[in-house]
C-alpha positions as CSV (number, residue, x, y, z in Angstrom):
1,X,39.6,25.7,-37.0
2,X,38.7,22.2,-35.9
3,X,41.7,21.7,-33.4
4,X,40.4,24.8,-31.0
5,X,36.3,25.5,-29.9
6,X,35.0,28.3,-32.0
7,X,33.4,30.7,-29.8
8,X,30.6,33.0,-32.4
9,X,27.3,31.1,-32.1
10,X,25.8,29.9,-35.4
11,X,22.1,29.8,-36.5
12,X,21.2,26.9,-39.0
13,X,17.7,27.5,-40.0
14,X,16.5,24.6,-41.6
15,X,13.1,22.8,-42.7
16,X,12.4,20.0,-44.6
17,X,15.7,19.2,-46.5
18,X,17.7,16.6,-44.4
19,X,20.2,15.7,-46.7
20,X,21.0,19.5,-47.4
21,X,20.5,19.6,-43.9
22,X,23.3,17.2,-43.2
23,X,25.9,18.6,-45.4
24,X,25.5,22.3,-44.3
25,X,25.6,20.9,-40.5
26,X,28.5,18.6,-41.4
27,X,30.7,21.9,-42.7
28,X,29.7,24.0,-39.6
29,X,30.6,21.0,-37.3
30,X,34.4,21.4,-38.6
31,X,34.6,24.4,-36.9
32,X,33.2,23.0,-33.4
33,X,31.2,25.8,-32.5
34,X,30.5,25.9,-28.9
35,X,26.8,27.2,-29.3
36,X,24.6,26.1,-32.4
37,X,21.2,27.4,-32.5
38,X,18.9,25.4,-34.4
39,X,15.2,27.0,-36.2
40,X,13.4,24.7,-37.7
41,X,9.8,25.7,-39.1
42,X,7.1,23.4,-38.9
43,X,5.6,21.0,-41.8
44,X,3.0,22.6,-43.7
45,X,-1.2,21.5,-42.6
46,X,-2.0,18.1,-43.6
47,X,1.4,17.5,-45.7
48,X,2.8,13.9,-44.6
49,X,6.0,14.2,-46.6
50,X,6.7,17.1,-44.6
51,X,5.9,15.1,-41.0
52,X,8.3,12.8,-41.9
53,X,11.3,14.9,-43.1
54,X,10.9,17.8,-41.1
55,X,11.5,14.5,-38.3
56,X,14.5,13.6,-40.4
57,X,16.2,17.0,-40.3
58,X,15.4,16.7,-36.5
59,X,17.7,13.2,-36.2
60,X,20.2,15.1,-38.6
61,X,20.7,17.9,-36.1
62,X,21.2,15.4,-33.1
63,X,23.2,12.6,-34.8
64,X,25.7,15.1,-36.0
65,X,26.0,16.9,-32.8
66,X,25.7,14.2,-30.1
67,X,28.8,13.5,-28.2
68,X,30.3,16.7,-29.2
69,X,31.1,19.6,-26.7
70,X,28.6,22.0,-28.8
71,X,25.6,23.5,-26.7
72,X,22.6,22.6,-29.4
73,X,19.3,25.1,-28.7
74,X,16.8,24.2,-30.7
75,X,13.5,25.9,-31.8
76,X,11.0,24.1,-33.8
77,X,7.9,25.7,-34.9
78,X,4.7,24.0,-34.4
79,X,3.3,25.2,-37.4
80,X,4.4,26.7,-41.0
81,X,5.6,29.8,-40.9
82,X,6.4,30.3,-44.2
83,X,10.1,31.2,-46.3
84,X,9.1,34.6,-45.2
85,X,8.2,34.9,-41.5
86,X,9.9,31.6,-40.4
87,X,13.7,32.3,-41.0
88,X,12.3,36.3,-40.1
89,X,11.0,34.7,-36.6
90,X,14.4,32.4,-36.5
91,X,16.7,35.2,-36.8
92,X,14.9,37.1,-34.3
93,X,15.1,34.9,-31.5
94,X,18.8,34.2,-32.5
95,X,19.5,37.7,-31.8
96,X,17.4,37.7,-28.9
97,X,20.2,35.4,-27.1
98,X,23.0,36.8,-28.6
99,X,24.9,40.0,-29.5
100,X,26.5,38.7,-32.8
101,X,26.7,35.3,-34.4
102,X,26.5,33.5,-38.3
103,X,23.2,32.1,-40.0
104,X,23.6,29.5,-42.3
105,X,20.3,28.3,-44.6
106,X,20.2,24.8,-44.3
107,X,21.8,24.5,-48.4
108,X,24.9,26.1,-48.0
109,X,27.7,24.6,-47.0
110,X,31.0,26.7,-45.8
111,X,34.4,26.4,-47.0
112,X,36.5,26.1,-43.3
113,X,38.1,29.8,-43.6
114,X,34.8,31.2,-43.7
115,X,34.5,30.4,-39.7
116,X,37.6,32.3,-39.1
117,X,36.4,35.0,-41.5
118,X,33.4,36.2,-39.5
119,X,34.6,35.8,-36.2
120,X,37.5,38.7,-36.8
121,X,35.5,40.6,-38.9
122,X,32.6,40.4,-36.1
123,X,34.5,41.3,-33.5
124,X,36.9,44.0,-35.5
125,X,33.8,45.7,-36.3
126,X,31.1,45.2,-33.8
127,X,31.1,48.6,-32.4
128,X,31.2,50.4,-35.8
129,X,27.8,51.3,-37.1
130,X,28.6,52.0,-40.8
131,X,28.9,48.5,-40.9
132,X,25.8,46.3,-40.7
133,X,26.3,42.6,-42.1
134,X,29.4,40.3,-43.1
135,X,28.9,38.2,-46.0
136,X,31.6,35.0,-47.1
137,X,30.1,34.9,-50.2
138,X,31.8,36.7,-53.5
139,X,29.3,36.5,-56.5
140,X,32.4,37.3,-58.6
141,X,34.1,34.5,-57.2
142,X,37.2,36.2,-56.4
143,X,37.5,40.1,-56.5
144,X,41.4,41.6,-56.9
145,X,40.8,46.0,-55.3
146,X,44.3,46.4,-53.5
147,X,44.9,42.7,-52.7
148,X,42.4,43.0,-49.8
149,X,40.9,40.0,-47.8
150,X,37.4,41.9,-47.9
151,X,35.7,44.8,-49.1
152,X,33.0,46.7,-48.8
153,X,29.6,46.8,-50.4
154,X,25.7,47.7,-50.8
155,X,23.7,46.2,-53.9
156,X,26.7,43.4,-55.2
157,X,27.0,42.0,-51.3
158,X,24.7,39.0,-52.3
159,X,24.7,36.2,-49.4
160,X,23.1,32.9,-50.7
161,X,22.2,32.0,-47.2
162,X,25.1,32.9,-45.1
163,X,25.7,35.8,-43.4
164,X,26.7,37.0,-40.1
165,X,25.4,40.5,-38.0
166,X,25.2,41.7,-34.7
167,X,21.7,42.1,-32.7
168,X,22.5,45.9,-32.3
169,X,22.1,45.8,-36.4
170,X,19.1,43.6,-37.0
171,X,17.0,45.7,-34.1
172,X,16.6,47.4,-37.3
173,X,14.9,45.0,-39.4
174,X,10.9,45.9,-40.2
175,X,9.3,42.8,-42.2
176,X,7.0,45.4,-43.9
177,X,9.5,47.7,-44.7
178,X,7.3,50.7,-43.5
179,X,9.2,53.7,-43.8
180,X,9.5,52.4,-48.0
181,X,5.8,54.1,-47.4
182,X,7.2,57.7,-46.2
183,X,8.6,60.3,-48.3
184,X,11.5,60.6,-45.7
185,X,11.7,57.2,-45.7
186,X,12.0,56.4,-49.9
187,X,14.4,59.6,-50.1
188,X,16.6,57.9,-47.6
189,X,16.8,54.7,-49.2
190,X,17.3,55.9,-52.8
191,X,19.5,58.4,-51.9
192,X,21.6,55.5,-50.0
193,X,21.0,53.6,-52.9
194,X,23.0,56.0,-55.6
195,X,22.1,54.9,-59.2
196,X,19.3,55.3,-61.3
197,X,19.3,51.7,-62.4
198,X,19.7,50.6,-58.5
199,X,17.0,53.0,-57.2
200,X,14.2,51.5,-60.5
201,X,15.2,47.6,-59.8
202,X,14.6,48.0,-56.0
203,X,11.4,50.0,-56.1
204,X,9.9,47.3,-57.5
205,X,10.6,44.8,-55.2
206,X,9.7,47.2,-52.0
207,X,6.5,48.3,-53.4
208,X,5.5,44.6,-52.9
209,X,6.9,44.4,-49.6
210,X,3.6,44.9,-47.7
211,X,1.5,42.9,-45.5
212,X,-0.2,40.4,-48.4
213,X,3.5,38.9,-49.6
214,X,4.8,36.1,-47.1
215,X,7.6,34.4,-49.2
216,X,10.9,37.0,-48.5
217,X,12.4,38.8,-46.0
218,X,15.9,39.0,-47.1
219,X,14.9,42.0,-49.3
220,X,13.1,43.3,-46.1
221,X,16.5,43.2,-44.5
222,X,19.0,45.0,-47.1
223,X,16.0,47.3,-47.1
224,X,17.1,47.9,-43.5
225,X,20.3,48.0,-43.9
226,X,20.1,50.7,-47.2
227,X,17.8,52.8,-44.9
228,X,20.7,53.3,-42.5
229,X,23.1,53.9,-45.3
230,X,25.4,51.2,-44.0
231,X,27.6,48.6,-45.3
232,X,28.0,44.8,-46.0
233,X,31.7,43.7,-45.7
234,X,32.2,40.7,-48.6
235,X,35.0,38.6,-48.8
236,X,37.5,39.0,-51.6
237,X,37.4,34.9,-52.3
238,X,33.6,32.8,-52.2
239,X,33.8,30.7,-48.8
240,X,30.6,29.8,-49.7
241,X,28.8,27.2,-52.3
242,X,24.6,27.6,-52.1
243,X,23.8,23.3,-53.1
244,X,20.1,24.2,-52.6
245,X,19.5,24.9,-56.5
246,X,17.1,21.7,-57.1
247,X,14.1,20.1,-57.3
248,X,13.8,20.7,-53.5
249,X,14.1,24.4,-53.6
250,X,11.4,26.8,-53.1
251,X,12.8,29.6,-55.0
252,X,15.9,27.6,-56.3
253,X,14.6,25.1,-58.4
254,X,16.8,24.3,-61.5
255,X,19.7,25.0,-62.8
256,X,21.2,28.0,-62.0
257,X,24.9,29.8,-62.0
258,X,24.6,30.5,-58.8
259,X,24.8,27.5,-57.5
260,X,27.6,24.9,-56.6
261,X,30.4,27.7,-56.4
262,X,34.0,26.7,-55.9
263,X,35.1,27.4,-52.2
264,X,38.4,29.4,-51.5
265,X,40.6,30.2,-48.0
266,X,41.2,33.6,-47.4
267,X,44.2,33.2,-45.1
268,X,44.8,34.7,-41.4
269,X,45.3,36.8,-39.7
270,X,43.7,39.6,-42.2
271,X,44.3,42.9,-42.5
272,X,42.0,45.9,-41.4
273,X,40.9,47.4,-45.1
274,X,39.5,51.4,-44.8
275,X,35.8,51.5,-44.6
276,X,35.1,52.5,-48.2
277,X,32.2,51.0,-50.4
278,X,33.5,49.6,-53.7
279,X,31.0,51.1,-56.1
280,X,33.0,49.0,-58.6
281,X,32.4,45.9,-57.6
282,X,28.5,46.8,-57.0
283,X,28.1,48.0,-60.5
284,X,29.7,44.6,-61.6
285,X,28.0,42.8,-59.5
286,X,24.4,44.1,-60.9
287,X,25.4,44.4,-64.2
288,X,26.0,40.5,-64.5
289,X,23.6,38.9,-62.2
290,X,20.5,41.4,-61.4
291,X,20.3,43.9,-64.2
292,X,17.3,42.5,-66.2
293,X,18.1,45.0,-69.3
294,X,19.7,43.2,-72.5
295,X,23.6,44.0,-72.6
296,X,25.2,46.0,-75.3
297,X,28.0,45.1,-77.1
298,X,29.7,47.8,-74.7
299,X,28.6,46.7,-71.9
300,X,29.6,43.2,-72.3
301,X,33.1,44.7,-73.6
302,X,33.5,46.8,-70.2
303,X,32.6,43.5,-68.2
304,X,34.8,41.6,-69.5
305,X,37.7,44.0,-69.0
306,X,36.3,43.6,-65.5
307,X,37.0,40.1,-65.3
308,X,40.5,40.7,-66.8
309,X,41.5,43.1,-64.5
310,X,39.7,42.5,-61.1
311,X,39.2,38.5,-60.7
312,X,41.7,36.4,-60.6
């Protein structure tokens, strides 16, 4: 990837982390995109710390990308946004210059395949609406369904920060979820949706997705994308590690096994896999990392016949 300019425009959205800052830039400057868009919200009222790294994130971007033969647009918020509306307003304005492109979060940092990754799979499937979003992260790690370089997914396509769409997808997206509100609406979405388990854990997070909450909007967006009853592709190895899982974080602070993941290549070209969700690997998927019910000896028997026979 770094010996020929990559041509999908990236999104970095970023705030106050420089040194996260630096190493997710660093990995996205390997591929030498040839436009990176940059949205950076603003320090928070009165908050010096933030002044002065918010600047520092600012000297990141440039250092890292002076002298190179990428075209940096930058868009820096005067004020706080918020973890809600700011990366909400960031993505936005992305898509308002482009037709398709990557966002990386400012802690994740890309394993070089992943570059190669969503370019094909953006422009192999930018015309085709059952497919809304592209994700290089694999919460199993690695995931073995008929060899395949990627599958296909709805509540185990989990991101960590990076992601790819088109504009023609996100057009879609409604901060406030309102059609959660509408019986045609919620019918839609749960019947998209499938389980009983699926449709209880997700009710509760859209009943507080209303005009009072201003600290998500990723749940906003697979809201979206479950409304339209389409599908995430996910890569069959992790091409992405999420270093954000700190003191730094705002909803990452600690420990957590989620974070630091091992990065894989998935190699090229890839093959085109049948548009098919893989209810297996969604079931897994929630199972180990969202279901909030205690496991039965059963179910941690099935799960670990999972492991044995799907990642390798």
């Amino acid at each position: 990837m770094g010996m020929i300019p990559f041509h999908t425009p990236v999104l970095l959205v970023a705030f106050n982390r420089p040194e996260h800052t630096r190493r997710a830039l660093e990995a996205i400057m390997i591929a030498r995109p040839q436009d990176l868009y940059v949205f950076q919200d603003g320090a928070r009222d009165w908050n010096e710390e933030d002044i002065r790294k918010c600047a520092e994130v600012r000297q990141v971007v440039e250092e890292l990308t002076a002298g190179t033969q990428t075209r940096l647009h930058l868009n820096s918020s005067e004020k706080n946004l918020g973890c809600g509306p700011g990366p909400t307003s960031g993505i936005t304005w992305f898509f308002g210059q482009v037709e398709q492109g990557i966002i990386v979060e400012d802690d994740c940092v890309l394993s070089p395949s992943a570059f190669a990754y969503y370019e094909c799979l953006l422009d192999r499937y930018k015309d085709d609406s059952r497919v809304s979003a592209i994700t290089a992260t694999n919460l199993h790690l690695k995931w073995r369904s008929h060899r395949a370089p990627y599958l296909f997914a709805t509540v185990g396509a989990g991101t960590l920060g990076c992601w790819a769409s088109w504009a023609r997808a996100w057009k879609s997206f409604d901060y406030y979820i309102k059609a959660w509100h509408t019986e045609e609406g919620r019918k839609t979405v749960e019947e998209a949706l499938g389980k009983k388990v699926y449709r209880e854990y997700y009710k509760k997070i859209f009943d507080k997705c209303d005009e009072k909450q201003t600290h998500m909007w990723d749940y906003q967006w697979f809201f979206a994308k479950t409304l339209n009853n389409t599908l995430t592709i996910v890569a069959s190895r992790n091409q992405v590690s999420n270093i954000g899982f700190d003191e730094e974080g705002t909803h990452t602070l600690g420990a957590s096994r989620l974070a630091n993941f091992p990065l894989y290549s998935i190699p090229m070209p890839m093959k085109t896999v049948p548009v098919c969700r893989d209810a297996l690997f969604d079931w897994a998927v929630f199972q180990r990392y969202y279901n909030p019910k205690k496991k039965s000896i059963l179910m941690r028997v099935v799960l670990k016949l999972i492991d044995a026979l799907f990642r390798h």
